[in-house]
C-alpha positions in Angstrom: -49.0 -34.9 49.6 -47.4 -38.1 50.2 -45.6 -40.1 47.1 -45.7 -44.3 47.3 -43.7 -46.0 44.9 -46.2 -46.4 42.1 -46.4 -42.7 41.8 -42.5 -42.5 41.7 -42.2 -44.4 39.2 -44.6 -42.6 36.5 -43.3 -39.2 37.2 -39.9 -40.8 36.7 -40.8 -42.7 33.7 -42.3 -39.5 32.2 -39.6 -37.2 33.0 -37.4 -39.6 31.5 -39.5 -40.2 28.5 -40.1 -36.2 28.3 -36.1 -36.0 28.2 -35.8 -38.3 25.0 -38.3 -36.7 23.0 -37.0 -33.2 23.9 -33.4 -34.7 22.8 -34.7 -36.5 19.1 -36.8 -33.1 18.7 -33.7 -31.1 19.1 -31.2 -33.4 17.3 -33.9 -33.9 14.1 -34.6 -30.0 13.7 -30.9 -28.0 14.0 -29.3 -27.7 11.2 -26.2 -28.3 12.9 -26.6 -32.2 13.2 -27.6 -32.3 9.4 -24.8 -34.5 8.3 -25.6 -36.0 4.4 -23.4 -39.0 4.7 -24.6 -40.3 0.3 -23.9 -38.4 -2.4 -26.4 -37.6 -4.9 -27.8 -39.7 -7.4 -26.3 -43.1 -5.7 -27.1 -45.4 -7.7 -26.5 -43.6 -11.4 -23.3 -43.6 -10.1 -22.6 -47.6 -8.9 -23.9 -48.3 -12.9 -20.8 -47.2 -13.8 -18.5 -49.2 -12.0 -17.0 -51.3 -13.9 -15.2 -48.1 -15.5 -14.6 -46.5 -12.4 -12.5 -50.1 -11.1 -10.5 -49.9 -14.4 -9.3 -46.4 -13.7 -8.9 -47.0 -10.4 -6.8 -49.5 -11.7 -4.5 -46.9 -14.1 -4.8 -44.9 -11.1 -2.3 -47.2 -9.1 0.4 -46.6 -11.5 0.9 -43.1 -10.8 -0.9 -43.0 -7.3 2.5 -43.1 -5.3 4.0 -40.1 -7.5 1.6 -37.5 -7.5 1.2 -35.5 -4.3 -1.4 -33.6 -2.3 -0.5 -30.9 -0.1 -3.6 -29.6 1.2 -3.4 -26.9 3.7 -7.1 -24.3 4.6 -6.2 -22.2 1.8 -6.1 -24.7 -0.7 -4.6 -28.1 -2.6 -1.7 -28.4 -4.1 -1.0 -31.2 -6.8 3.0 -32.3 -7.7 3.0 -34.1 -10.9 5.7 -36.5 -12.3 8.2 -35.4 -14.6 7.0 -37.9 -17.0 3.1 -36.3 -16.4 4.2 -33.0 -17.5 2.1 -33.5 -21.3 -1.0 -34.1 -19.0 -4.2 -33.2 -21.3 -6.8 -32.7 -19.0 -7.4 -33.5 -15.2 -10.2 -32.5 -12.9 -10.2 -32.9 -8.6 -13.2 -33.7 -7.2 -13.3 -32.7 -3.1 -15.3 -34.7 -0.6 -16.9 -33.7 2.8 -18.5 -36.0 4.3 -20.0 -33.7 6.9 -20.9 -30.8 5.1 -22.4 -31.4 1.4 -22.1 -27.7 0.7 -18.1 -27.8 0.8 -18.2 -30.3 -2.1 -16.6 -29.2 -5.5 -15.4 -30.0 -8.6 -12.6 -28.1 -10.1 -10.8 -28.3 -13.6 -6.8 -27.8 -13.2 -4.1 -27.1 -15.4 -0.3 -27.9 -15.1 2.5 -24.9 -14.7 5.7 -25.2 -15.9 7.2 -27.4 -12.4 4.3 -30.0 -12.8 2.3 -28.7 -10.3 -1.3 -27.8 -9.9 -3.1 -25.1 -7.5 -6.8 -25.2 -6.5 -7.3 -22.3 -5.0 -10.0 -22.8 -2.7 -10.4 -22.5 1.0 -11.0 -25.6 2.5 -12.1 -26.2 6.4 -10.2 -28.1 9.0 -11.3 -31.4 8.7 -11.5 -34.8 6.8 -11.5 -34.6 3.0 -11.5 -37.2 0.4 -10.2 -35.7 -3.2 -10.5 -37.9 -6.3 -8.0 -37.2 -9.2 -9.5 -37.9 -12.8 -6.7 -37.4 -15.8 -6.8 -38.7 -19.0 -2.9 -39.5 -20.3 -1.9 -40.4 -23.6 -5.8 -41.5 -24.2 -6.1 -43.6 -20.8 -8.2 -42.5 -18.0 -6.8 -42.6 -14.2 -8.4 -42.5 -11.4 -6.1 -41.6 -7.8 -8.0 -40.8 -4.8 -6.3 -39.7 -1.5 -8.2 -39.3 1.8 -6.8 -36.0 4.0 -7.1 -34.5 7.2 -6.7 -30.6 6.4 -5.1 -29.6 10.1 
């Protein structure tokens, strides 16, 4: 059977089209391209803002102080000498590509000023928020890190 040009084309435009619908089918279905880039409950949480921009405002004070050292078997949090009273404080971990390695841990000062949360955490990018309320202020520090 002989092919003109016409014929070409078709079987080439439906191979081609073929390809793409094989590749959305694929990319839609696996569980490994199921990236959640929102968190829940989106808008509950932009009502609060104006709270959020004043402790992110507290936040700056002690932002430059307080240290993350985050490593895949956990975070560690150096406190201030002058946080060392600190009443209560919570770290909130973000993934962005994996909503299942999300938490939210309470954390207590030891004796140096330091902090441990002792879960695992994958290689990767992570975005930890600090909350802390001092001397009946609330702070807000968030720090962005790539665990190597």
């Amino acid at each position: 059977m002989k092919l003109n040009w016409g014929t070409s084309i078709v079987i080439a435009m439906t191979l081609f089209i073929g390809f793409i619908m094989y590749m959305v089918i694929s990319m839609t279905t696996q569980k490994a391209y199921d990236h959640d880039m929102v968190v829940e409950d989106y808008y509950k949480k932009e009502m609060t803002l104006n709270e959020k921009l004043q402790k992110i405002e507290n936040g700056k004070l002690y932002a430059a102080d307080i240290k993350f050292n985050a490593n895949p078997n956990g975070l560690l949090l150096s406190f201030p000498e002058k946080l060392k009273g600190l009443s209560e404080a919570s770290i909130f971990a973000y993934r962005a590509s994996d909503k299942a390695l999300d938490f939210n841990s309470p954390i207590a000062l030891n004796s140096q000023g330091e902090a441990l949360v002792n879960r695992s955490l994958k290689r990767g990018f992570w975005k930890f928020t600090l909350a802390f309320t001092y001397q009946n202020k609330d702070y807000l520090i968030t720090k962005s890190i790539t665990v190597q």
